[in-house]
N, C-alpha and C positions, 0 to 999 in steps of 0.2 A: 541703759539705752532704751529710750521708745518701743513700744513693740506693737502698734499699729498707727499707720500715718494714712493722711491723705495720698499722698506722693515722694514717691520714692526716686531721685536722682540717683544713679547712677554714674562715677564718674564729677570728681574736683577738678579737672583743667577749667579754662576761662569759660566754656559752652556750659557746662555741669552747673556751675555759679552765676552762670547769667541766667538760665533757667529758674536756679530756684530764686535770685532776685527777683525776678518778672511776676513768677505767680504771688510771690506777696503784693509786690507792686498792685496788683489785678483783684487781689483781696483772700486768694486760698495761702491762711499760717499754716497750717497743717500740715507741714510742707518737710521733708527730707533728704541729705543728700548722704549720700555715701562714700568713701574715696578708702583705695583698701591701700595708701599710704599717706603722704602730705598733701595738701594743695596745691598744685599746677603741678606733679606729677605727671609726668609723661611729656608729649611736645609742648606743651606751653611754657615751661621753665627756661627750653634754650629758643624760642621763638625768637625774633630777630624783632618783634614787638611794633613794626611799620604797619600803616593804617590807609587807607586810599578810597576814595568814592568810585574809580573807576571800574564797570561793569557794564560788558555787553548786553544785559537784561536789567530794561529801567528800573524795575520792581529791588531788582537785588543793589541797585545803586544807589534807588533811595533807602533801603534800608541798613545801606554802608554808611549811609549818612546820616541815618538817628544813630547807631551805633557810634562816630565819633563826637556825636553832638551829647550822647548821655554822658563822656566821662566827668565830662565837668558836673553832672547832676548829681553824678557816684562822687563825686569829692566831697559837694556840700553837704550831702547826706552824714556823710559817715565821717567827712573831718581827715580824712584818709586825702595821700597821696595818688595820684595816676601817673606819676611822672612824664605829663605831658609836655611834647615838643611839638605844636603846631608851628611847623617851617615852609611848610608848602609843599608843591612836588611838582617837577614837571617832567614828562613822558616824549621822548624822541622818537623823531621820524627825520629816517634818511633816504625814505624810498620813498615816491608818488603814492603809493599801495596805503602804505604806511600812514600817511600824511591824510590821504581820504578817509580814513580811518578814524585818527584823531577830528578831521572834519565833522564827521559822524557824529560820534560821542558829543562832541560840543554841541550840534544840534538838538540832541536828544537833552542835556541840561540846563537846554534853554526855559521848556515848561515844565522839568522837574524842580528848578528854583537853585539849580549847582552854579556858583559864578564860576564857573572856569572859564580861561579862554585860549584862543590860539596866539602864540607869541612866534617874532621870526628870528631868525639868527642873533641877529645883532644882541634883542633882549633874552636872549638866552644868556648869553658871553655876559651881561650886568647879573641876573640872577644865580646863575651860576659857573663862576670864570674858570672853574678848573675842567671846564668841558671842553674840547678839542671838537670844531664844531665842523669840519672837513667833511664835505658832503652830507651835513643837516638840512635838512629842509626847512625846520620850523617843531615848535613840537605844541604840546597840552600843558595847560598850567593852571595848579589845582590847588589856592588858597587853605584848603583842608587837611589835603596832608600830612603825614608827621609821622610821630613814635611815640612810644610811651615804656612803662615799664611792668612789664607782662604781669611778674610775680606782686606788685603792688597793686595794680588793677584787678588783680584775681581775687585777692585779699578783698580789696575793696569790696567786689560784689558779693561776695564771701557775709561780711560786716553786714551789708544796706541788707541781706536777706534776714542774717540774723536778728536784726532789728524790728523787719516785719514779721518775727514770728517761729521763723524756720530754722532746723536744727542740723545741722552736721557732725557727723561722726568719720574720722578719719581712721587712718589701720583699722577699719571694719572690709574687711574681703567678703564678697556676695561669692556663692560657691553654687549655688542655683535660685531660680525665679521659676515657680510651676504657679498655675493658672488655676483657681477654685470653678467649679461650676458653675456658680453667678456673677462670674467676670473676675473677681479680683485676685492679686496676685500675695502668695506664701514667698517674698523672697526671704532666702536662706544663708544669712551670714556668720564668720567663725565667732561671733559674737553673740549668736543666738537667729531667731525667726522674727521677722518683721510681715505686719499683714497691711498691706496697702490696696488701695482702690486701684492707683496706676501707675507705672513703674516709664521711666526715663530712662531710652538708651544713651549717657552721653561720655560711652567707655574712650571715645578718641582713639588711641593705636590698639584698644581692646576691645572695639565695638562687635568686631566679629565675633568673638569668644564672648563676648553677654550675649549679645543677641543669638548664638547657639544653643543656650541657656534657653530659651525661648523658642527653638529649632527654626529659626529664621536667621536666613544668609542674608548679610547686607553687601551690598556690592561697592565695599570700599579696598584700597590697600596701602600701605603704608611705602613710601619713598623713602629714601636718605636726601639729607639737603644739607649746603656745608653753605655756609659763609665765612668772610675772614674779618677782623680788626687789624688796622692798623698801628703801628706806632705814633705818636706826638707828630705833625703836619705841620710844619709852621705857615705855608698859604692858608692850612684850616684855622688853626687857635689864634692868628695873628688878625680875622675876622671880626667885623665891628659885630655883626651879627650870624645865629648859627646858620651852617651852609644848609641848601634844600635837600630834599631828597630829590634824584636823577632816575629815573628808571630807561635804560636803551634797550628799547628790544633787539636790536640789531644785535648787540653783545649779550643778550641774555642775563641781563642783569640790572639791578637793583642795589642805589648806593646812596647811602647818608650819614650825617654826620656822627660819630662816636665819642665824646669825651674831646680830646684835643686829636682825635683822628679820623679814619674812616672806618666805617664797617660797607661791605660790598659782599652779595650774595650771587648765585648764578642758578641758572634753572639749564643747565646741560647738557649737550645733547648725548655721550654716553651714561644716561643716567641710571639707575640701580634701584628698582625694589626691595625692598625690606622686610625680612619676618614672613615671606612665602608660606610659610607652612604655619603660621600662626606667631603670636606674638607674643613671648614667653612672659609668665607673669612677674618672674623677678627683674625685669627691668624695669627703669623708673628714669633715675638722676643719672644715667650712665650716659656717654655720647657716645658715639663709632669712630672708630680708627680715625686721625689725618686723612686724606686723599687725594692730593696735589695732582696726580695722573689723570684724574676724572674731570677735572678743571684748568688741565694744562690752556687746553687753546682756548677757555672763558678769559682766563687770566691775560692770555698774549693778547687781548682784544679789548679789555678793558686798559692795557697798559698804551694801547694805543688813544683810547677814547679818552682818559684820564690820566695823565703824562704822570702826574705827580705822585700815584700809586707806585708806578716805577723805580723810584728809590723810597721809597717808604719799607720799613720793616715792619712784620708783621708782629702781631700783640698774641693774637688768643684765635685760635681756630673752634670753631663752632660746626660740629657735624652728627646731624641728628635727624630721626623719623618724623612725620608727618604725615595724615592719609589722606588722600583723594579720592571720591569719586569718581565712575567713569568719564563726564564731564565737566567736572571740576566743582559744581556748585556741592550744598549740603546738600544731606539726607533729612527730610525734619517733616514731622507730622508723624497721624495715628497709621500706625503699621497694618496694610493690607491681610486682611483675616486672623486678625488677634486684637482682641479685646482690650479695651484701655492701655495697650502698650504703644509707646512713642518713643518715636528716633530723634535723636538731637548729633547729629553724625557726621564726619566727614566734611568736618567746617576748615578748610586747609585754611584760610584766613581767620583764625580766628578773634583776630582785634579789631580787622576792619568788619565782620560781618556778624560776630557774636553775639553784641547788644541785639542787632534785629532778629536773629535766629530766636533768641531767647523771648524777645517780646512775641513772636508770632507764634512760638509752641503755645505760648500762656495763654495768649486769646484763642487759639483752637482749643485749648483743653479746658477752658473755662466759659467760655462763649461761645463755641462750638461751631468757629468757623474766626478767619483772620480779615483784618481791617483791608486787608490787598490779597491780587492774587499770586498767590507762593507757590504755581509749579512748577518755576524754576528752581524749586529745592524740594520739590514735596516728595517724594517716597516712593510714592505711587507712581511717579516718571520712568519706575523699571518695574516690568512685569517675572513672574516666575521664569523665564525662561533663562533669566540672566546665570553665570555662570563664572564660578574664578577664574577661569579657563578664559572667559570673556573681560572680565574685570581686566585681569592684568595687564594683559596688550592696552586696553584704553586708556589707563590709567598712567603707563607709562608715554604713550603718546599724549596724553592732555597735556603732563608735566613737561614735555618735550615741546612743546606749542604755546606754553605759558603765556610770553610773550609776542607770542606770531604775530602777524595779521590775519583776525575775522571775520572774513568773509560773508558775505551774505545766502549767496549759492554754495559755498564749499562743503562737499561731502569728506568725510575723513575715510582715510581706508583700514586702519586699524581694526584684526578681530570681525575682517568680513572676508567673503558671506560666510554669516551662521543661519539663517532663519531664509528659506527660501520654497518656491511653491514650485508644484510639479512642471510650471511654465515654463523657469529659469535657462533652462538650456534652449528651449526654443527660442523666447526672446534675444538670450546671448548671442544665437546664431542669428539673427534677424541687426544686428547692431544696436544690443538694448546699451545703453548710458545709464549706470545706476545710480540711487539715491537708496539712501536707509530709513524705515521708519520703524518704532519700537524695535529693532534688532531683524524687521523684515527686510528684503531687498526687495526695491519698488523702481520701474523702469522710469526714469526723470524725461528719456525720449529715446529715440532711435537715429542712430547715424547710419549713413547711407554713403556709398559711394568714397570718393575719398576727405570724409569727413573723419577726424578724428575720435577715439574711442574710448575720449574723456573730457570732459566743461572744463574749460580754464576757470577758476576762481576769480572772481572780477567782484568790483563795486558797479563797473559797467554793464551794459551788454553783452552779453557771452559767447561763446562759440557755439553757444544753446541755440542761436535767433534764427537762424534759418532753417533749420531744422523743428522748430517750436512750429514756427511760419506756416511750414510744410502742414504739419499735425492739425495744425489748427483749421487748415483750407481743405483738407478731408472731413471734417469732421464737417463743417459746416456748407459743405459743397458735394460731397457723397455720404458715409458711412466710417467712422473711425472703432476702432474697440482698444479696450483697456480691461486689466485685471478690477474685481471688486474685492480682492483679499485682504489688503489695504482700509477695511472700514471696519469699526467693530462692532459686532451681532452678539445678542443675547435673545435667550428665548424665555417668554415670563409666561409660566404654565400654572394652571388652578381656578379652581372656583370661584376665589376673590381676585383674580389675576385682575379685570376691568377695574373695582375698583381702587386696589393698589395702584393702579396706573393713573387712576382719574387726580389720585394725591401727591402722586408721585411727580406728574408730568405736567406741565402746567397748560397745557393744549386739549383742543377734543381729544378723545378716545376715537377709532374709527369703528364703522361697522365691519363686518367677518366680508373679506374679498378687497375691503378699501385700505388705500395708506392716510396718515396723516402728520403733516410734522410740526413738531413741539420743542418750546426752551424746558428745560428744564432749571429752575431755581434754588437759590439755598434758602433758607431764612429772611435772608435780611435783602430776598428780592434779584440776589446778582444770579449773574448767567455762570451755571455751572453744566449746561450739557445741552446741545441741540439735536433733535432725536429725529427720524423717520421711523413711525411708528406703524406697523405692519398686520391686520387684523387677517391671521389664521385660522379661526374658529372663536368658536364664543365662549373659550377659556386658554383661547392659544394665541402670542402675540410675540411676534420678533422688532426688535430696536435694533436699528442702525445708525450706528455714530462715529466717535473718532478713534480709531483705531490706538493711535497712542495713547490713550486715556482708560484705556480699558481697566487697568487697579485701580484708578480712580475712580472710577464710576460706579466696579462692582464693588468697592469701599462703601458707596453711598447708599447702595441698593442693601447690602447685608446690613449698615446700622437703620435701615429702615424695612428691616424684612416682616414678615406677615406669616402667622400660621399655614395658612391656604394658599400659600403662594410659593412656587419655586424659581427662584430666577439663575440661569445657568448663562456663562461666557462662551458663547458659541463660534465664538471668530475666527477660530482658526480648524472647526468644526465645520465650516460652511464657504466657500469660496465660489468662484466662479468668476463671470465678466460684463464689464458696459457695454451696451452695443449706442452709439447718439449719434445722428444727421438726417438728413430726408429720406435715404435710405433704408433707414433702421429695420420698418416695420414688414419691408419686401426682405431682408434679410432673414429676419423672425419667421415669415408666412414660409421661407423655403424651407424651413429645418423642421417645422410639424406639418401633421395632417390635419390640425386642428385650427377653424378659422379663427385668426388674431385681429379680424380688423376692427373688430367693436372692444378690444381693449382701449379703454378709456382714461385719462391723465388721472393716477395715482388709485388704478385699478390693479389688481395682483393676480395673479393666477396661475396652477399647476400647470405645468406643461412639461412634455416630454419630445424636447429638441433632438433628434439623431436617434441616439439607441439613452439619451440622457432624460431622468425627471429634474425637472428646475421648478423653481419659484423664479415666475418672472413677475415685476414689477414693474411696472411703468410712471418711470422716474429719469433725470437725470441734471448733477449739477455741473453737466456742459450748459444750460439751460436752451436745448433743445432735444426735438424728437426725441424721444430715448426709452430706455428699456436696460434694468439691474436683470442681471440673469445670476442664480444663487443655484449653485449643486454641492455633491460629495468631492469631496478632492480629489477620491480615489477615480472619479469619475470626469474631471476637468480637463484632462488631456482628451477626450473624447469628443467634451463637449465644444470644444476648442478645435478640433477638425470639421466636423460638422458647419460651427459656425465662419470657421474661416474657408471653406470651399464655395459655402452659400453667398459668401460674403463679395468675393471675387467679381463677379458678373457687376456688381453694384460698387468697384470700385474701394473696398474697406481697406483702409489702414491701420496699422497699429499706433496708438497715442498714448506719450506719459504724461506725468505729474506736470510738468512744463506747459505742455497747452492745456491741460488742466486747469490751473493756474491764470492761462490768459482767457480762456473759454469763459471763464466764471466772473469776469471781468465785464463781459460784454453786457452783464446781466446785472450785474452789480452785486450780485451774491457774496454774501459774508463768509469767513472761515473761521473754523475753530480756533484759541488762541491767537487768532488775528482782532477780526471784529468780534468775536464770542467768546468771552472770558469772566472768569469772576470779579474784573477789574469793571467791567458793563453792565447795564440794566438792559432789559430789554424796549421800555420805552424808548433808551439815548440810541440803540442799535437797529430800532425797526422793527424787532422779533416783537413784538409785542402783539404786533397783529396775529400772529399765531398762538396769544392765549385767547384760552375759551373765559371770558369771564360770563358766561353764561349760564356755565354746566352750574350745579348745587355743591360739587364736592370742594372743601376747603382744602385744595393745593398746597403745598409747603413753597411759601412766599407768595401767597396770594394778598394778604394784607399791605405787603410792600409795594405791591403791584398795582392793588387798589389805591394806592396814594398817591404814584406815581401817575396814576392814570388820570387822578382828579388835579394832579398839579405838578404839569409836566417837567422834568427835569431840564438843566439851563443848557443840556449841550444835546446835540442829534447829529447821527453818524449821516457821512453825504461823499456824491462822489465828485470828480471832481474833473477836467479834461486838463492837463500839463503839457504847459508849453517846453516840453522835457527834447531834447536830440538823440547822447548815448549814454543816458543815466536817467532810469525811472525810479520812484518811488520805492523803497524796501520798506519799511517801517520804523515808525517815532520818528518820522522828519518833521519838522512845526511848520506850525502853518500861520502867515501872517497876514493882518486886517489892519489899515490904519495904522501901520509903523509900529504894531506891535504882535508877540505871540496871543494866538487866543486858541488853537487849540494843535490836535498834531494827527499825522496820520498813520493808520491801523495798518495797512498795505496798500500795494499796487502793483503796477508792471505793464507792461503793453500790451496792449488788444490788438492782436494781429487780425483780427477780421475787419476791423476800423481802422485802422493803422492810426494809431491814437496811443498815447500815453497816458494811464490811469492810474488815479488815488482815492482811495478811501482815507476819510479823517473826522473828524471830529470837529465840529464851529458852532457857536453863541443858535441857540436855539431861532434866538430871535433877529437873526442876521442869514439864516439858512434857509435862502429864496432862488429860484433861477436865476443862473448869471451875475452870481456875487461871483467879484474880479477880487483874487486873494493871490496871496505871494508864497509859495510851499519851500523851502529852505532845502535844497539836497547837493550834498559834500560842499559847504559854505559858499553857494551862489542859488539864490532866491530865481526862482523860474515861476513868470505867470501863472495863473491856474484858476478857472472858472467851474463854478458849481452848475453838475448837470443835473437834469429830472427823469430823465427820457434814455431808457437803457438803448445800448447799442443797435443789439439786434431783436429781433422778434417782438418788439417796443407792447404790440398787442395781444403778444404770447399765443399768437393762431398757430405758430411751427410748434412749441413745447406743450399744448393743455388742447389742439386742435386734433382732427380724426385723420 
């Protein structure tokens, strides 16, 4: 055996082998995998081996869709089988909900390049007749679809790696992975010592116990999942050709053709975690017990929906582990403060999603950052705080939701509140409506009266709208406040602090008292972080950004650290509150003795409101009058009386995330993961104006910047006015020009101070002028929509940058 490689896989099921495929693929032979018994060991052996482009995050749908487009590539390569069944598949809706739903998705496929389409009744009953189609609506039909066969595909990528280079050893057991001083890893197997540069978590039902190995908790847990075969079908085998695959959410379940019968799975609502207390290493090829009780009324529901099940006998029961994430996607990328270690994890799909998991580790690990943006499965999307304790509950709700409907608005309740600020009882008593962000509880608005004291989950308008309304016409017509807990702070302290920042950030630096806000870039130029940058002193500077990104960022911050420099996560070290409307600053002048009124737009200053010292700031992304007010937590409820007594005379409200949301609209302000992502440049999103291409220091992704700058890219973000009723803009609706798509939109929602329905989106650089008349596609009916210049309110920014 090897006893130094480049790369060390951990873990033979199908993610294990699609990893080490890829980085040959990508050009690193060097390359090793481990597996401490056979190949596809563990869930992939009794995987049910079904494949699907369908995903509510486009990024993970197209990468569903390289993943079923390589098997054919793994075939030619290696001469090998994949036992593929491209049959199709089509997805049911038998509720309105349901059916907007599928609406959705199909729009979103339009400019991802997915031919699916919406089909009705009728051509259901031709593609597939054994569906009982009694209150369908219509459903998704997905040309791509299929199966294949797990253990030959595994093989296969197995083969294509060995080819490139890379070596496998199986019954080799890893028994620890410890970390040398210059990064790279001693793992430790009953085989002997292996020394690798970087090591591959892709243990699958054992990821937890490697990556303990590593003293990192990953926040996955393994399920039980049963599916059944049927016996010989003769409506099935008596088929000129093989039947599709069916997926009914309604039944919770998932069904296709098997041999001369049926195989049908269920995602159940009394379902069963698995291996609680860890996941014993001698299991492998074993399955779990039968459990017909668990699946009693899956079954009575499918024998309604598919008659023919009914007298069918059954063949072979299929009932085995598989893990999930809290919300369902992988785990994948370089692991948040550990060196060359990477997660390849919690791929519960792993036939549909594999291939792209696999190619997108290769290119971060080799290229040092991926062709798209992956934080829908990056790693970094859960911070320290996360917890088994936490994992479990969501993990069994995701799987319990499998098949739900989507929602756009939907908050999930599972495993809350955990994460809450000294506020939470006040707001609760006040009628806060909550929303979760990183595992914080965030007030989404405030009910009043006899308003309900929860959002209906809608594709619509919500029970949110009047109450948003409400928020919104305080804020811009008195004084509203909100929490700044919600953002996340770091403080970059030292000597080289300025110019660490200057390479870091791709914006000015400010001077000591001023803010300044800046993109932050990777390499290759995309948008990885929009900052409000905070000058402290002239080696003290606090960043403010998106609070859910926070592993991310300080991921980015430590592989780019500096001697002289310390950069600390202060976010949850630092809280405090908004105060934004005309009122603001009579509000601020009541709570000190010190005059505020030559506080000047994105001026900062000590102050000490009530018996409270703050960092206020004058800022706000209501994009008016405003003012971030930053204290001690322990000190927050104080600061919070003060301001809400002074507050009173001037009319203040309390406002959430909701008019937030429509506030920032008026302005046309971007948001993270909306309009600002590593999928964007900052020329196509208009950040760009906030690089300094002036300063002398070479930025990380200033040459991408420069190019773009000298030959501008062919799309730019634009807003839009929609001729919309009770259904605005969420995001990826397309947007059409000319009887065709050309591009799609980032977000929207309604601008209650306009009473106006708003999109952000994307159109041809060279067609993006005032008063382009374009057609925006939302839940399959195309609504007017004309390109605006001219923000709503404050158009000359004399309310928000005025005295």
């Amino acid at each position: 055996m090897k006893t130094t490689t480049r790369v060390v896989v951990i873990g033979g099921g199908v993610v294990g082998c699609s990893v080490l495929y890829h980085l040959t693929k990508l050009g690193w032979s060097d390359v090793m995998l481990l597996e401490r018994s056979e190949l596809t060991s563990g869930s992939t052996w009794h995987a049910a081996g079904g494949f699907h482009t369908l995903n509510g995050d486009t990024n993970m749908a197209a990468l569903q869709g390289y993943t079923i487009r390589l098997y054919k590539e793994l075939e030619e390569i290696t001469g090998m089988s994949c036992g593929l069944h491209h049959v199709g598949g089509i997805t049911l809706a038998d509720n309105r909900d349901r059916f907007d739903m599928l609406l959705a998705e199909r729009a979103k496929h339009r400019y991802m390049g997915l031919e699916t389409e919406i089909i009705s009744p009728e051509e259901i009953a031709k593609i597939a007749p054994i569906t009982n189609l009694d209150g369908i609506i219509g459903a998704l039909y997905d040309p791509l679809d299929g199966h294949l066969d797990p253990s030959g595909t595994t093989h296969a990528y197995a083969k294509a790696a060995r080819m490139g280079g890379a070596t496998i050893e199986t019954h080799c057991m890893v028994k620890e992975t410890n970390q040398r001083p210059d990064g790279t890893w001693d793992v430790i197997t009953d085989k002997g010592t292996i020394h690798a540069e970087h090591v591959v978590n892709a243990g699958g039902l054992w990821a937890r116990e490697v990556g303990a190995m590593a003293g990192v908790y990953f926040p996955l847990h393994p399920m039980e999942h049963q599916y059944v075969v049927t016996d010989d079908i003769p409506t099935i085998y008596e088929r000129d050709s093989e039947h599709p695959h069916v997926m009914d959410p309604a039944g919770e379940s998932y069904l296709r053709q098997e041999g001369r019968g049926l195989c049908i799975g269920f995602y159940e609502q009394p379902c069963r975690p698995w291996a609680v207390k860890g996941t014993p290493w001698n299991f492998g090829h074993e399955l779990l017990p039968d459990d017909f009780d668990k699946i009693e009324d899956s079954i009575a529901f499918a024998y309604k929906r598919f008659p023919v099940l009914e007298t069918a006998g059954i063949k072979s029961v299929i009932h085995g582990p598989f893990t999930f994430a809290p919300d369902g996607n992988p785990l994948v990328g370089p692991v948040p403060g550990l060196r060359n270690y990477w997660s390849a994890c919690a791929v519960m799909a792993g036939f549909s999603q594999g291939g792209g998991v696999g190619l997108m580790l290769a290119q971060w690990m080799i290229e040092g950052e991926t062709e798209r943006d992956t934080m829908a499965m990056d790693c970094a999307r859960f911070g320290d705080w996360i917890t088994p304790g936490y994992t479990r509950p969501k993990v069994i709700e995701n799987y319990q939701k499998r098949f739900s409907v989507s929602y756009p608005n939907e908050e999930l309740p599972a495993a809350r509140p955990l994460r809450t600020t000294p506020m939470y009882d006040v707001f609760e008593g006040m009628g806060a409506v909550w929303g979760a962000q990183y595992g914080l509880e965030v007030p989404n608005y405030f009910a009043t009266g006899d308003e309900p004291s929860f959002e209906t989950p809608s594709f619509r308008r919500s029970n949110a709208f009047a109450a948003t309304a409400r928020e919104v016409k305080a804020v811009r017509e008195a004084v509203g406040i909100n929490e700044v807990q919600n953002f996340g702070k770091y403080l970059v302290t030292g000597p080289g602090a300025r110019d660490w920042l200057d390479r870091i950030m791709a914006g000015r630096i400010p001077k000591p008292g001023r803010l300044s806000l800046s993109p932050m870039l990777s390499d290759s130029g995309r948008i990885i972080g929009d900052f409000t940058i905070s000058c402290l002193g002239p080696d003290a500077y606090q960043l403010t950004g998106s609070y859910g990104a926070q592993a991310f960022h300080m991921r980015w911050f430590e592989q780019h650290e500096a001697a002289d420099v310390t950069v600390e996560n202060i976010s949850d070290r630092l809280t405090g509150f908004q105060i934004a409307g005309p009122n603001a600053r009579k509000v601020l002048q009541s709570c000190t003795l010190e005059d505020v009124s030559d506080i000047a737009f994105m001026d900062l200053r000590k102050l000490t409101l009530g018996m409270v010292d703050c960092l206020v700031q004058r800022v706000s992304y209501t994009g008016d009058l405003g003012f971030e007010i930053y204290c001690d937590p322990m000190a927050q409820r104080a600061l919070w009386s003060a301001l809400w007594q002074a507050g009173q005379p001037h009319g203040m409200t309390p406002f959430g995330m909701r008019a937030m949301m429509s506030l920032r609209l008026d302005k046309f302000f971007g948001g993270w993961m909306r309009e600002f992502s590593p999928d964007y440049t900052p020329a196509e999103t208009g950040l760009d104006r906030f690089i300094s291409f002036k300063k002398p220091a070479d930025f990380i992704g200033r040459a991408a910047a420069e190019a773009e700058r000298a030959t501008p890219p062919a799309r730019q973000l634009c807003a839009f006015e929609v001729d919309a009723t009770e259904t605005d803009v969420s995001a990826y609706e397309p947007i059409w020009l000319d009887g065709a798509v050309v591009g799609f939109c980032t977000s929207g929602g309604y601008s209650h101070h306009a009473g106006k329905s708003i999109a952000l989106g994307f159109v041809p650089r060279d067609r993006a002028t005032e008063g382009l008349a374009v057609e925006i596609e939302i839940l399959g009916e195309k609504r007017p929509a004309t390109l605006i210049t001219t923000p709503l309110f404050d158009a000359d920014g004399a309310r928000m940058r005025g005295s």
